[in-house]
C-alpha positions as CSV (number, residue, x, y, z in Angstrom):
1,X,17.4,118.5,-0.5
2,X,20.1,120.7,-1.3
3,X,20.1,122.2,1.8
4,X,19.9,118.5,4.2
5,X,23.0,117.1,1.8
6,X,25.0,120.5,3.2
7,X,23.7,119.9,6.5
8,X,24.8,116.2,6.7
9,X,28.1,117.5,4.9
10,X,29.1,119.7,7.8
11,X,27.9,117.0,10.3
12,X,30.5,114.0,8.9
13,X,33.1,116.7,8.5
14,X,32.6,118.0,12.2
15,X,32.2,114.3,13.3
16,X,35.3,113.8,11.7
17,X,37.1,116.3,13.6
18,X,35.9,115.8,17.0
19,X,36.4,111.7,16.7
20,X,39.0,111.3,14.2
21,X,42.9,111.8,12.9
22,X,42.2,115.0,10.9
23,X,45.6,117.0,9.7
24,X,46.1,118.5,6.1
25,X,49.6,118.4,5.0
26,X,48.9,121.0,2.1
27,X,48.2,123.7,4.2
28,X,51.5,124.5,5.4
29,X,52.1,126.0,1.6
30,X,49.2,128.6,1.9
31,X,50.1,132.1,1.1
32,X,48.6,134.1,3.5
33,X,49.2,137.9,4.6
34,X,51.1,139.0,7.1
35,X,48.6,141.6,8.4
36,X,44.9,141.4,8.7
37,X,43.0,138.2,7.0
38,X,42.3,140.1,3.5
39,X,42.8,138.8,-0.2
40,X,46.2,138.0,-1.4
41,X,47.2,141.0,-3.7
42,X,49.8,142.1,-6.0
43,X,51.4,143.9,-3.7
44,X,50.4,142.3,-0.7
45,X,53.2,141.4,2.2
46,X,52.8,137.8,2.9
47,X,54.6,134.6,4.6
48,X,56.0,134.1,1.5
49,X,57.3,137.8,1.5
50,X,58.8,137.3,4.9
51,X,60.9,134.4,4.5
52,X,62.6,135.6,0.8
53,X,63.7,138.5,2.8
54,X,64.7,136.3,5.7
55,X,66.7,134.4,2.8
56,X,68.2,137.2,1.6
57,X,69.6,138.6,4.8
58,X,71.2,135.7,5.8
59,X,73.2,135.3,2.4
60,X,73.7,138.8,2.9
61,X,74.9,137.8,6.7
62,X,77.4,134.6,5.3
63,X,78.6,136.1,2.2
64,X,79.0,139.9,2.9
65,X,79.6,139.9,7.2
66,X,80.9,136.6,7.6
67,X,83.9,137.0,4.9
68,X,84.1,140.7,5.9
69,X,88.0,140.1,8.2
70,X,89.2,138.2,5.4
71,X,91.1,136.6,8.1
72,X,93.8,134.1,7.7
73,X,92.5,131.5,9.7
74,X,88.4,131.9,8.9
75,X,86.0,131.7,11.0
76,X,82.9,129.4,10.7
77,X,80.5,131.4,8.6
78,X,84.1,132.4,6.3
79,X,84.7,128.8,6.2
80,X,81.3,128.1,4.3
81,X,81.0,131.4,2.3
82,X,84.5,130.6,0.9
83,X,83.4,126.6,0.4
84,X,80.5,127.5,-1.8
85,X,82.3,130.4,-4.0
86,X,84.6,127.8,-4.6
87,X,81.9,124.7,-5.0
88,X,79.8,127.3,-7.7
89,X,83.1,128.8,-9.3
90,X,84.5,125.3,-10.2
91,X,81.3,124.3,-11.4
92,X,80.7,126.9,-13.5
93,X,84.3,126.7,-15.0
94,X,84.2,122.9,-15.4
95,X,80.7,122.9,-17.1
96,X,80.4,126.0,-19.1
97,X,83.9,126.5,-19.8
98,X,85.9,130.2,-19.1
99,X,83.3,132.2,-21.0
100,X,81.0,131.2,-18.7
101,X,82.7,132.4,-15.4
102,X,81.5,135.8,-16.8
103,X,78.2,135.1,-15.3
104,X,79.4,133.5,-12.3
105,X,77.6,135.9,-10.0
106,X,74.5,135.6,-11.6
107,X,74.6,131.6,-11.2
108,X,76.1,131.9,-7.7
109,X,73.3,134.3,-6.6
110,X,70.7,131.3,-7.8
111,X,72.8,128.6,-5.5
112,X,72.8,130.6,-2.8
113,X,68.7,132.0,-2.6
114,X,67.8,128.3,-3.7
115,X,69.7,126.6,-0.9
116,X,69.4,128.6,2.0
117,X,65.9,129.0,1.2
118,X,65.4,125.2,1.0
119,X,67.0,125.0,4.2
120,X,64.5,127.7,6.1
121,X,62.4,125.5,4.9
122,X,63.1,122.9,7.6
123,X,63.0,124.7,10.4
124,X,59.2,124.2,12.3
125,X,57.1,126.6,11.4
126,X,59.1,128.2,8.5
127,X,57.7,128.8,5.6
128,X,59.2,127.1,2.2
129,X,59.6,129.9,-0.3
130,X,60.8,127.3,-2.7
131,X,57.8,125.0,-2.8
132,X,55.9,127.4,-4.8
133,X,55.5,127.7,-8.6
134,X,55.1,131.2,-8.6
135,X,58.5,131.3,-7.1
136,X,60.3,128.3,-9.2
137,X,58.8,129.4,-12.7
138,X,60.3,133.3,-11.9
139,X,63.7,131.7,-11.5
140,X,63.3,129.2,-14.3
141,X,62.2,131.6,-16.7
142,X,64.8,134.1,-15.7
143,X,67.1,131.4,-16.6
144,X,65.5,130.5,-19.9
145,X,66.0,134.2,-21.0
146,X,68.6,134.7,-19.7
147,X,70.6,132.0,-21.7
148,X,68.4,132.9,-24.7
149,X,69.4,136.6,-24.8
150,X,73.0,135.5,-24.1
151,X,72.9,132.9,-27.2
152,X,71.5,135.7,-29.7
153,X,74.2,138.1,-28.8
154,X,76.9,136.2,-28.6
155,X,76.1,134.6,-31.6
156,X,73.6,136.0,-33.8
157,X,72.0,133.7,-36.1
158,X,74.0,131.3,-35.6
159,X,72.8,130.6,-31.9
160,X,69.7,128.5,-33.8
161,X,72.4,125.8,-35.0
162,X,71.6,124.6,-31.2
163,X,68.1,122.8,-33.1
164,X,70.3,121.7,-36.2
165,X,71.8,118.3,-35.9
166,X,74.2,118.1,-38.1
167,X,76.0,114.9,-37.0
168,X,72.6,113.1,-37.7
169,X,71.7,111.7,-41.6
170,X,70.3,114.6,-43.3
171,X,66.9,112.8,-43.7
172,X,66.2,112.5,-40.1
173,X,67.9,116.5,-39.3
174,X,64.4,118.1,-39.6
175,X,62.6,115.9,-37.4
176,X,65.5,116.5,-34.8
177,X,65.0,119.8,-35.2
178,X,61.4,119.9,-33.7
179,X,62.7,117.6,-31.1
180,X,65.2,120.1,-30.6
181,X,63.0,123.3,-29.6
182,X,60.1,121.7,-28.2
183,X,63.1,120.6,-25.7
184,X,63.9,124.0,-25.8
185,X,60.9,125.5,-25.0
186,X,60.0,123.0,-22.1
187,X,63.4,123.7,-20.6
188,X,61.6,126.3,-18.0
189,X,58.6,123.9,-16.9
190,X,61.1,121.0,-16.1
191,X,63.5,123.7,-14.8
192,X,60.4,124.8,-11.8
193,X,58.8,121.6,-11.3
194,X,61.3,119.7,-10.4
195,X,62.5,121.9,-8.0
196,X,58.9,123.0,-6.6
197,X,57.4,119.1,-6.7
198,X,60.9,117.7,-4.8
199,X,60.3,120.3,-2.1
200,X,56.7,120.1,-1.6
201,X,56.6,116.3,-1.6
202,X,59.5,116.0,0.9
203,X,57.3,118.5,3.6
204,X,53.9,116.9,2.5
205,X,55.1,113.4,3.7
206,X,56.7,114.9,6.6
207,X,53.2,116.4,7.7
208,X,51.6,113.3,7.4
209,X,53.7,111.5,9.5
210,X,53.4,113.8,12.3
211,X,49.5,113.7,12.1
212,X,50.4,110.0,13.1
213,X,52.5,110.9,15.6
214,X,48.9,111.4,17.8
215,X,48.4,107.7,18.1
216,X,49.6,105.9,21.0
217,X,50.0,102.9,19.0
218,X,52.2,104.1,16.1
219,X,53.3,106.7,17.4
220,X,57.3,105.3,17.7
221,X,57.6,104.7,14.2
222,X,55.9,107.7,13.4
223,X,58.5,109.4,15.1
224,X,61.4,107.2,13.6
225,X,59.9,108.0,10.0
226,X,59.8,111.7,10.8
227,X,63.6,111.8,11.2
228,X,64.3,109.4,8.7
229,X,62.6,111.5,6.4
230,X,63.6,115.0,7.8
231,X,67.4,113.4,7.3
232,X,66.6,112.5,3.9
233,X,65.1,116.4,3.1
234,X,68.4,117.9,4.1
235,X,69.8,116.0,1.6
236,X,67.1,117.1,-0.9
237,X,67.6,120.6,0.4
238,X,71.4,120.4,-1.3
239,X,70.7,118.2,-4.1
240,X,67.5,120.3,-5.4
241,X,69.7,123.9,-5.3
242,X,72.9,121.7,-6.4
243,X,70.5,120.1,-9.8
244,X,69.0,124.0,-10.6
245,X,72.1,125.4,-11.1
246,X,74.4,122.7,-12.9
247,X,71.3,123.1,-15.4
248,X,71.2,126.6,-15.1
249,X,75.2,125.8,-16.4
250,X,74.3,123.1,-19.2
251,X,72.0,125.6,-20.5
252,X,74.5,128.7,-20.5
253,X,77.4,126.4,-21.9
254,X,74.5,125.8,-24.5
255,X,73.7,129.6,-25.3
256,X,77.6,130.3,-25.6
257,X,78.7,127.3,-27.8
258,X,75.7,126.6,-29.5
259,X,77.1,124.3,-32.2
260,X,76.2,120.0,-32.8
């Protein structure tokens, strides 16, 4: 019996290829290796690999080559190097305050992987470093000990009158308190998911509009909905790198002026 209900399992599924609209918008995220077909290792070179170092060289290409003449009048790739030091700097001075423009690269350096590798991301056939947990909870957590670390330093003991209310009534200050770090502590999971689950959903749909895009009879608006939505992930592209780091800032503004 077993072995008829697998038969007639890969029957229906090869039916359903050779007669049907089959596509599977998840695949695009698999991690695979860049050479040979083996298991995914520690230390294996993968797609995902690839395009992190792809992201990395063209920061390295904007912010280091295309500023390098410092010239008067900039060129393009000055232009946009200089727009975002400007676009992060101001945000980190506006929502941290001065003490936090001490860790202005640190926050920059997040803006700049998180965007540019959102927008690799669009480009057919890319990969989308950013989709992936194991990518978003590294940065996340970075960022949740990072601000940690700075909070205890700067402030010793004191950095735990973050949890204390103390403009609340007294009787309600504990139960605030366990609001308080249970916040805390989830900071990290909201911090990747949001980021990961934006992404991934924006490709996902994208994926399953094109598998539409093989009917004659739909295929128009499948088409229309593709750039519609395409449009709409360029904006999520932005948005997504724009929303990590202002938090990344709330939470550093946080670890260096702890106090209700």
């Amino acid at each position: 019996m077993a072995t008829e209900a697998t038969h007639g399992a890969e029957m229906a599924e090869h039916g359903a290829d050779a007669g049907g609209l089959v596509f599977h918008p998840m695949d695009q995220f698999i991690v695979k290796p860049l050479f040979g077909d083996g298991a995914v290792g520690m230390f294996t070179i993968t797609n995902v690999t690839l395009w992190m170092a792809i992201a990395i060289l063209v920061i390295t290409g904007l912010m280091v080559l295309g500023t390098s003449r410092r010239a008067v009048i900039p060129s393009r790739s000055q232009s946009v190097a200089e727009m975002a030091y400007g676009f992060i700097y101001k945000m980190v001075e506006d929502v941290a305050g001065k003490d936090g423009l001490t860790y202005f690269p640190y926050i920059m350096t997040l803006f700049m992987f998180i965007v540019v590798s959102n927008f690799l991301g669009l480009i057919p056939m890319s990969f989308t470093t950013t989709s992936h947990f194991a990518v978003t909870v590294v940065l996340a957590l970075c960022v949740f000990l990072t601000v940690t670390i700075i909070g205890f330093v700067k402030n010793g003991a004191s950095f735990l009158s973050l949890f204390w209310v103390s403009s609340a009534p007294l009787a309600l200050r504990p139960v605030l308190a366990i609001i308080e770090i249970i916040s805390y502590f989830v900071r990290p999971v909201s911090h990747s998911i949001r980021l990961a689950g934006n992404v991934m959903a924006g490709h996902a749909v994208i994926k399953v509009f094109a598998g539409f895009a093989g009917l004659a009879l739909i295929s128009p608006l499948s088409v229309v909905a593709i750039t519609a939505i395409y449009g709409l992930e360029v904006m999520v592209a932005f948005v997504q790198a724009y929303v990590f780091t202002i938090l990344t800032c709330v939470y550093l503004k946080d670890a260096l002026h702890p106090h209700h």
